[in-house]
C-alpha positions in Angstrom: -58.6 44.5 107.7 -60.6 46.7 106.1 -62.4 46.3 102.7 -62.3 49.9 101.0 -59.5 52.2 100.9 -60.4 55.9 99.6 -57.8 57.9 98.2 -58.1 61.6 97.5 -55.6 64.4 96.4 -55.8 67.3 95.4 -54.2 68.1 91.6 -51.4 70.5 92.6 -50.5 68.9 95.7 -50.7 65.2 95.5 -48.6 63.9 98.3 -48.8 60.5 96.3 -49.4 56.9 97.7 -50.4 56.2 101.2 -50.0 59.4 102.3 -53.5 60.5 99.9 -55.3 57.8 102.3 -58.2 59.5 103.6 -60.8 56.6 104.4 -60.6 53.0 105.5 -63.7 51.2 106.2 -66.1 47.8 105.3 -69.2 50.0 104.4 -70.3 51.3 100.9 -72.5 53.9 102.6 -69.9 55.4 105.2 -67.8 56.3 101.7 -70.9 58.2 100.3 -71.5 60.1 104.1 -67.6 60.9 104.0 -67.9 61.7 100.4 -70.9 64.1 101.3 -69.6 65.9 104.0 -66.2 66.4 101.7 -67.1 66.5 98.2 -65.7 70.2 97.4 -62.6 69.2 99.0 -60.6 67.3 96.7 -60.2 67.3 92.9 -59.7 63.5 92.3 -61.0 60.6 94.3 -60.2 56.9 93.7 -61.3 53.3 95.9 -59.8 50.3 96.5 -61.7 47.4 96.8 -59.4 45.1 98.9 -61.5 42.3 98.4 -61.9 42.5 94.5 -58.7 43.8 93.7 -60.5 46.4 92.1 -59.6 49.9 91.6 -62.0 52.8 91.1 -61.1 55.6 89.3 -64.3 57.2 90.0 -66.3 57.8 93.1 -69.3 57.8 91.4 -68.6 54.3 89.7 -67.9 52.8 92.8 -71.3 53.8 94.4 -73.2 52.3 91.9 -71.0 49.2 91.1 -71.1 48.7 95.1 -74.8 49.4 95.7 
């Protein structure tokens, strides 16, 4: 299982859920190399924490909560 699940969508054409699932992985820097690579790509951006239950609503938030 993995610990971080990254959402991203775009804010005209959200295909809403699961489907926005762009990332699953267990490391807080391969989100920020992903993120690098794709940052112009997507309007809105959100992480799931699967081992805190926590939801980030902000990428940048979650890279210096997770640091």
């Amino acid at each position: 299982m993995y610990r971080y699940l990254v959402f991203a969508y775009y804010s005209q054409y959200p295909y809403g859920g699961m489907n926005d699932l762009v990332l699953k992985t267990n490391s807080v820097s391969e989100v920020k190399e992903a993120w690098k690579e794709n940052s112009t790509s997507y309007d809105y951006v959100e992480v799931y924490d699967c081992e805190a239950g926590r939801i980030y609503k902000n990428l940048n938030d979650f890279i210096l909560e997770a640091e």
